[in-house]
Structures are given as C-alpha cells and as structure tokens.
C-alpha positions in Angstrom: 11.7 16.5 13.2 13.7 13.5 14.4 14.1 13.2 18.2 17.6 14.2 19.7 18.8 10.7 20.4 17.9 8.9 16.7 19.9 12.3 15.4 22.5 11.2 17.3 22.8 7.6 16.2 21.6 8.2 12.9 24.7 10.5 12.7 27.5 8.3 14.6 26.4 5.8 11.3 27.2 8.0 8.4 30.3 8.8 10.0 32.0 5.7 10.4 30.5 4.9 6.7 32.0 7.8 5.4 35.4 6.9 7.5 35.8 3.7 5.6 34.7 4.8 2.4 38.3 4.3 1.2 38.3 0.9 2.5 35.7 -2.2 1.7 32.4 -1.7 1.4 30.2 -2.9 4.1 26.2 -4.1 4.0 24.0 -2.2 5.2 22.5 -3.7 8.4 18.9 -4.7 9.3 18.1 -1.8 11.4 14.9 -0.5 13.0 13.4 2.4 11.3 13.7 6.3 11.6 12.2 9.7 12.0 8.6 11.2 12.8 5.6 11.7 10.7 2.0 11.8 11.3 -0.3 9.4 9.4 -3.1 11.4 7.5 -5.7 10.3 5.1 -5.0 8.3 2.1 -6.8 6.4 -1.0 -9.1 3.6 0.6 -8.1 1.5 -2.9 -6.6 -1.4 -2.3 -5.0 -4.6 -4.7 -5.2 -8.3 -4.8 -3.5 -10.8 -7.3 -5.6 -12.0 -9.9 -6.3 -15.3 -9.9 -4.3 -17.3 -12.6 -5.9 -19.0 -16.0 -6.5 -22.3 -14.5 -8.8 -22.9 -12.0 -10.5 -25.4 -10.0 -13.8 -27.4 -10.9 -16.8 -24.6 -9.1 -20.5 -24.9 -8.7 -22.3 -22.5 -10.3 -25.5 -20.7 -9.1 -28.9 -21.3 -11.6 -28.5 -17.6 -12.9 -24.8 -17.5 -13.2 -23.3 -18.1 -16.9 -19.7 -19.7 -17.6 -17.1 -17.1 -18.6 -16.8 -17.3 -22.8 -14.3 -20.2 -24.1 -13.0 -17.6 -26.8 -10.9 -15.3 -25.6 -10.1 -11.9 -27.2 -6.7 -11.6 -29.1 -6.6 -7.6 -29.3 -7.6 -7.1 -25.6 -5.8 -7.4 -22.5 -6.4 -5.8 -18.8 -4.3 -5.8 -16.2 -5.7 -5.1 -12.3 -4.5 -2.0 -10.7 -6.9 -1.7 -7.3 -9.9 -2.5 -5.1 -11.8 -1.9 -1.8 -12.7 -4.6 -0.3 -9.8 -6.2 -0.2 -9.9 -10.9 0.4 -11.2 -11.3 3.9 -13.5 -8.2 4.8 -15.7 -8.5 7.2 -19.5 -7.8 6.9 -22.6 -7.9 9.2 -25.2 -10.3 7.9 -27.6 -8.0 5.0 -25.2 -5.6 4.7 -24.9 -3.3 1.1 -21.7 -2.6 0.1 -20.3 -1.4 -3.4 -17.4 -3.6 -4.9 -15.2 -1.6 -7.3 -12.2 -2.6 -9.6 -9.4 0.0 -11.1 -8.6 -1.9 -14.0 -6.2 -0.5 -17.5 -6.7 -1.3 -20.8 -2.9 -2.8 -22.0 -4.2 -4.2 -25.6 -4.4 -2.6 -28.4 -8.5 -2.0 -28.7 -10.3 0.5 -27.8 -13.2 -0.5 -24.7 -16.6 1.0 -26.0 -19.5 1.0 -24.0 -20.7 -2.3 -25.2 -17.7 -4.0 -22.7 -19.2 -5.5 -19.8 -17.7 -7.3 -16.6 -20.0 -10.5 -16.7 -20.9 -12.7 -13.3 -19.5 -15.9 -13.5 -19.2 -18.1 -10.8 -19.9 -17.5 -7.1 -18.9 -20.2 -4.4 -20.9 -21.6 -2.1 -23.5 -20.2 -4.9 -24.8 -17.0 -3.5 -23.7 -14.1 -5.9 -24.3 -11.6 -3.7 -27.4 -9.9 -5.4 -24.8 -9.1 -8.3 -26.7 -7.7 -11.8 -26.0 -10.5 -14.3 -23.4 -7.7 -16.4 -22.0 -4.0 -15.9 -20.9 -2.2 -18.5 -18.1 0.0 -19.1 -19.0 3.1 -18.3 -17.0 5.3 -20.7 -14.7 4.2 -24.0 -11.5 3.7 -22.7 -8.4 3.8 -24.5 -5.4 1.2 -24.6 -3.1 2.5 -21.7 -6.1 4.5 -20.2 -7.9 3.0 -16.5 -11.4 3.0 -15.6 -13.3 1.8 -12.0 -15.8 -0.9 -12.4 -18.3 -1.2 -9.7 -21.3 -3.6 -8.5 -23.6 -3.6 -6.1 -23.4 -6.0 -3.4 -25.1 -7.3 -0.2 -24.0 -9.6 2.0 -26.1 -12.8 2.8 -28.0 -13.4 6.2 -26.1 -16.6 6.8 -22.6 -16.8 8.0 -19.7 -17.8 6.3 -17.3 -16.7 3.8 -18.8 -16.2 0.2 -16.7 -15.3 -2.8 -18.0 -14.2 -6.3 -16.1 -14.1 -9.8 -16.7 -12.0 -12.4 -15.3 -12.0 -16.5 -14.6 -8.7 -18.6 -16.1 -8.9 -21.7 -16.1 -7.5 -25.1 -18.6 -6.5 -27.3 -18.3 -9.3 -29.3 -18.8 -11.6 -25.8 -15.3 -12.3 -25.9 -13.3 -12.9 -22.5 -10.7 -10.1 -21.8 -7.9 -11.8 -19.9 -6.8 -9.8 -16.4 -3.2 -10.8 -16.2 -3.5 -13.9 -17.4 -6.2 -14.4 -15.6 -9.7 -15.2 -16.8 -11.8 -13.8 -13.7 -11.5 -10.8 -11.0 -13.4 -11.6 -8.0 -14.4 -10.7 -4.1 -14.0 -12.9 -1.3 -16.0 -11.4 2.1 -16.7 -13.4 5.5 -20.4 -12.5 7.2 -19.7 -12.2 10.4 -23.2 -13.2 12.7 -24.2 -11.5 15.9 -22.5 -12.9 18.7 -19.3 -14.3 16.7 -15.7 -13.2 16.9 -14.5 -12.7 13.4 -11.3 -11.4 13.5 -9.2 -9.7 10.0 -7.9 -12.2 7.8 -4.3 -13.1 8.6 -2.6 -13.0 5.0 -2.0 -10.6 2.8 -2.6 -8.5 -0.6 -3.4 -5.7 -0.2 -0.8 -2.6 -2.1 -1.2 0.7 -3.1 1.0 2.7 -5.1 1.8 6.5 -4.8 4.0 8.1 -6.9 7.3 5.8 -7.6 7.0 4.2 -4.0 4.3 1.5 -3.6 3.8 -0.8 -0.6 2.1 -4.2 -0.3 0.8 -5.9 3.0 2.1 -9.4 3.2 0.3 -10.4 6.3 -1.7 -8.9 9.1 -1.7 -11.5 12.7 -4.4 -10.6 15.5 -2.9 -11.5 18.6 -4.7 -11.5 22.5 -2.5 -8.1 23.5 -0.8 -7.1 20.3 -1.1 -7.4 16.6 1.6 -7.5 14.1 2.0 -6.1 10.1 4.2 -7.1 7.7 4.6 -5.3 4.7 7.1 -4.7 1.5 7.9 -1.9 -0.3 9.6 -0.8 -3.8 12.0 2.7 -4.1 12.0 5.5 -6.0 15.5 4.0 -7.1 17.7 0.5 -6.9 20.4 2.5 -4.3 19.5 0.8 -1.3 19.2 1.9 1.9 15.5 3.1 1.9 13.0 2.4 5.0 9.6 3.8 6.3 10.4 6.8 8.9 9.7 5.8 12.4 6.8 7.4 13.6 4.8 7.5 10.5 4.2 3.8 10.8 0.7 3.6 12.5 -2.3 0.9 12.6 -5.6 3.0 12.2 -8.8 0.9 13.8 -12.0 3.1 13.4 -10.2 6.2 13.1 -8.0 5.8 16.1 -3.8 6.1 15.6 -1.7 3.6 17.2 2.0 4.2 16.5 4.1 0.9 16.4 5.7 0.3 19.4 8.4 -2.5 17.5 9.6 -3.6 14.3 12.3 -3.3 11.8 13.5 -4.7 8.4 13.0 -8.6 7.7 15.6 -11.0 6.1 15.1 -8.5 3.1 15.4 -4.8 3.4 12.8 -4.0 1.3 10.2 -6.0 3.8 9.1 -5.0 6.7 7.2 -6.3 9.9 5.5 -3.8 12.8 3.8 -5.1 16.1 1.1 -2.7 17.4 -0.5 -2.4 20.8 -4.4 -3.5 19.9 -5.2 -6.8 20.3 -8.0 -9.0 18.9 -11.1 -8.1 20.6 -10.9 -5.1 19.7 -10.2 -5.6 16.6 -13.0 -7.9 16.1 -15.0 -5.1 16.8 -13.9 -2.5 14.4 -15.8 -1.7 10.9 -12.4 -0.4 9.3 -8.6 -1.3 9.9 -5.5 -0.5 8.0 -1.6 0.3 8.1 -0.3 3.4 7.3 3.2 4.6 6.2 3.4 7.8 6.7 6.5 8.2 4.8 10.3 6.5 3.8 13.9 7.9 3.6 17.4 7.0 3.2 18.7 5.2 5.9 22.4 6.4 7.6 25.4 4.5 5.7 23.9 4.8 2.4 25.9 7.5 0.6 28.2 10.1 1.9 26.7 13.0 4.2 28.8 15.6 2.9 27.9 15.2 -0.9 24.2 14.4 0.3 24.4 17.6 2.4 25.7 19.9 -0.3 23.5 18.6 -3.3 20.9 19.9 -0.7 22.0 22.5 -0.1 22.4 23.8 -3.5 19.0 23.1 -4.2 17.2 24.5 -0.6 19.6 27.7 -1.3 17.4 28.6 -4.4 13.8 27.6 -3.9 14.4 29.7 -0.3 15.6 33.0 -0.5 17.3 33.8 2.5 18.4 30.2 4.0 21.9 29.1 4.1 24.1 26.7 6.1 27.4 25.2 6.0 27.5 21.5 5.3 29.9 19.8 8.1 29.0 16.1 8.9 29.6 15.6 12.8 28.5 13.9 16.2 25.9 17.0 16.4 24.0 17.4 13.1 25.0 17.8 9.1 25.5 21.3 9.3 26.1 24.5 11.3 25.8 28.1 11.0 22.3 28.2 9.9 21.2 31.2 8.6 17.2 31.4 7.9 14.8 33.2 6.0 12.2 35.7 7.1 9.1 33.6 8.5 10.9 30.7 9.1 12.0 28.8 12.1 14.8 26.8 13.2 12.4 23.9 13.4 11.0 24.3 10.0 14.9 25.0 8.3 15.8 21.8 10.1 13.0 19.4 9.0 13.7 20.9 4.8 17.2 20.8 5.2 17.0 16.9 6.8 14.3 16.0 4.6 16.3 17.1 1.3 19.7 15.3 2.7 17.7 11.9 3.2 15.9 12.4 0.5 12.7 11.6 2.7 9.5 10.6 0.3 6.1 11.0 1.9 3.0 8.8 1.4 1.2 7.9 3.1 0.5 4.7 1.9 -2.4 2.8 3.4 -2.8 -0.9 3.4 -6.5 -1.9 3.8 -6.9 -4.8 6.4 -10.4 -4.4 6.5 
C-alpha cells in the first residue's frame, strides 16, 4: 500500500491534470518514483549484446579452431539470455556452468547434429571448454533451447574471455544477430585483491511485455549507484518502477534505494544504494531488482481510470463496491468490501487496477 503522504501528492497531480484537461497538454515531468513492493526471487538469466560480424584480429589457443567461412543461408539465431553476465567475478579454480537461451528465427529445423563450436579465447586460456556441444534436442524455427558448457576459471588473475560459434550439421556457421560468435568474458579475482563489479552495463531480462536492461552499475566508497531502462506494456507514457520495490540484493541481503528518479528519458532510470565497494568486493552474487512498475499521476484521467476499475474489481469480487470520486483524500469513497477482505487489501486491488500497476520483479544480474 502506498504511504499516506505519496497518496497525497500522487493525488494533488492527477487533479490539476485532470483540471486542465480542457486546456494544453502538458509533459509529464521527470519525477522520482512511487509506491511499495517487496523484491522476491526472480530468473538468475541475464543478456548481453552479441558481438557484431566484424571483429578484431585474435590469437588463438593450439586446440581452438576458426569459426567456418561458410555461413548457413536457412539458419539464423538470435540471443535471448545468460548467467554470467560480462564482468563476473571468480575465485582462482573455480567451476562454473556457462549457459546461453538462444531461438531458432530461420527457417530449418536444429537436429541434434548442431553444435556450439569453441572458437577463440583471449589471452588463450579456453577455460577447460569441450572442443563442441551439441544441441540437445531438435528445435524448431521460432522454438528456444539453453546451451550450456562447463567452465573453470584459471589460477592466474586477470580477465579471460572465450567465444564460441553455433554450428550446423553441415559445419556451417549459424549467425547470432548478425553476429558470428556468442561468448563469456569473467575477471579471476586472486586472494588478497579488490575486484569490484564491472561498471557498465548489459544485462536485461524480460517478463511478460515489460523488460528492463541495466545500463551501468558504479561502486562507490559509501554508496553505489544503478541505472537501468525499461520498455511498457504500451507507448502511453507515464510508466515508472514503484518506489519501494527498487532494491540492490548483495548475498541475499535487501537494500531499498535511498534516491533516484527518471533520467533525461523517462523510460531510463538511475538508483543510488547505501553499500559501498568493500563490501561489495566481497559478495559472491549482486543484482538490482524491480519489484514492480505503474502509471505515474498525470497520465490519464482518474475518474475514467477509476471507473474502468471499477467495473472490472466489481465482477471478479463479489461483494466489493466503491464510488469513484477523484479528490485531495484518495480515488474513491464509500467502500463497501467483501467477506474476508480488509480495507487494506480492497485498497491495494482497487489502486493497483486504477494505475494499472504491473509486477516483476525483474532482476538485473551485476554479478
């Protein structure tokens, strides 16, 4: 539920929008976010950009082959997620799993003869990756599968990154995007160092029609900062994260944001959080989570919001009526509620369903 005093100014918005409704239009403002919602758990998935077709001249490893110069007409790829995202720290020797969520946009079907192929690795160590691993299952065009490979980090510092090709069964290169390689890019942090996150960005998830992608993620001695940005479930405008539900998880601790609001853009985001870098440097797993996003105030009119939700609350709860009147003190009055259900509870439906509130979460892996 929101707290009294963001009601309040949340409310003394939509009122003056809906005042000069008859007038000019006015853009919306850059405003911090809203309402309350506790992060849970989410898919640990996360996405990078593929690299594009050209590439820089590499030095290959003795038992790494070139990616194939013929490249398949009929198949295409596109990358959907991964753990592990650029930048993830490791101890020295540590095993790890490195897996891919990749879809089949061409117009063959992937038998079990397709394989994701190790192709380069830079400074030269692959990582103990198997020379090929195939595709576990036919997959269709518009179907995804996970590819996964076995990894352990090396002994020696240093930040090692290793590309793999997806091949056909004809040893044909399957472009990714446009791209000829996926790859993973790790730092092997040593006993004794301070290896902190990497500060750029990449990582996205996508849940339903929302998806987020972190931008960049900035250690700093007292406080860290997040940026992310975000696409809607429609082009209305007027959509941020809910206040509250924006959280940096370190190691299975919650820390709320204590600032932060839209950027230049309202569809990106930036959060500062109370952990600074050494502890950060010490964590195994870090992330941002939006808990969830919602319509901000001045971005329709209240009293058609109110009584489109209303006609829909009124018949999946049998029992719970209000009257819609847009004031200083709330959306509505004379609440009358079902049996089992408290005031609380009406209030948190009735302002989800006038906000149109969509929940996540959506967690951004920063390591």
């Amino acid at each position: 539920m929101f707290p009294k005093f963001l009601r309040s100014a949340m409310l003394l918005m939509m009122l003056l929008f809906a005042l000069s409704a008859c007038t000019t239009t006015t853009q919306t403002n850059l405003t911090p976010v809203m309402a309350e919602m506790t992060a849970t758990s989410s898919p640990t998935f996360t996405a990078t950009p593929v690299l594009p077709a050209h590439q820089s001249t590499v030095t290959l490893a003795p038992t790494i082959t070139s990616a194939p110069v013929v490249t398949s007409s009929g198949d295409k790829a596109t990358f959907l997620e991964e753990n592990y995202p650029d930048g993830s720290i490791l101890k020295p020797g540590e095993s790890f799993t490195k897996t891919w969520k990749i879809k089949n946009t061409g117009t063959t079907i992937w038998n079990t003869a397709y394989a994701l192929v190790l192709s380069t690795a830079i400074p030269g160590d692959a990582l103990g990756s198997p020379q090929q691993v195939y595709v576990s299952q036919p997959t269709a065009p518009g179907e995804s599968l996970s590819l996964s490979v076995p990894l352990t980090a090396p002994n020696e510092s240093g930040t090692y990154t290793v590309y793999w090709s997806l091949q056909n069964d004809s040893g044909q290169m399957i472009e990714i995007d446009g791209g000829e390689t996926i790859w993973t890019k790790i730092v092997v942090c040593g006993t004794g160092q301070t290896c902190l996150p990497a500060a750029t960005g990449g990582s996205s998830i996508t849940s339903g029609s929302v998806s987020a992608s972190l931008t960049s993620f900035t250690p700093g001695a007292e406080s860290s900062t997040a940026a992310f940005c975000m696409t809607y479930p429609d082009n209305s405008g007027g959509w941020l994260p809910s206040a509250g539900s924006i959280a940096l998880l370190v190691d299975g601790q919650t820390f709320l944001a204590i600032s932060g609001g839209s950027l230049q853009t309202t569809a990106c985001f930036q959060f500062e959080f109370p952990v600074g870098a050494a502890m950060l440097a010490q964590a195994q797993k870090i992330s941002v989570s939006i808990g969830s996003i919602r319509l901000s105030s001045g971005s329709g009119d209240p009293q058609a919001q109110c009584e489109a939700a209303r006609a829909i609350l009124t018949q999946q709860y049998q029992g719970l009526d209000f009257t819609c009147q847009f004031s200083f003190s709330g959306y509505y009055t004379d609440l009358k509620l079902p049996a089992g259900m408290s005031v609380s509870q009406a209030d948190q439906l009735i302002t989800d369903a006038i906000e149109r509130a969509v929940y996540g979460p959506w967690l951004l892996t920063v390591r």
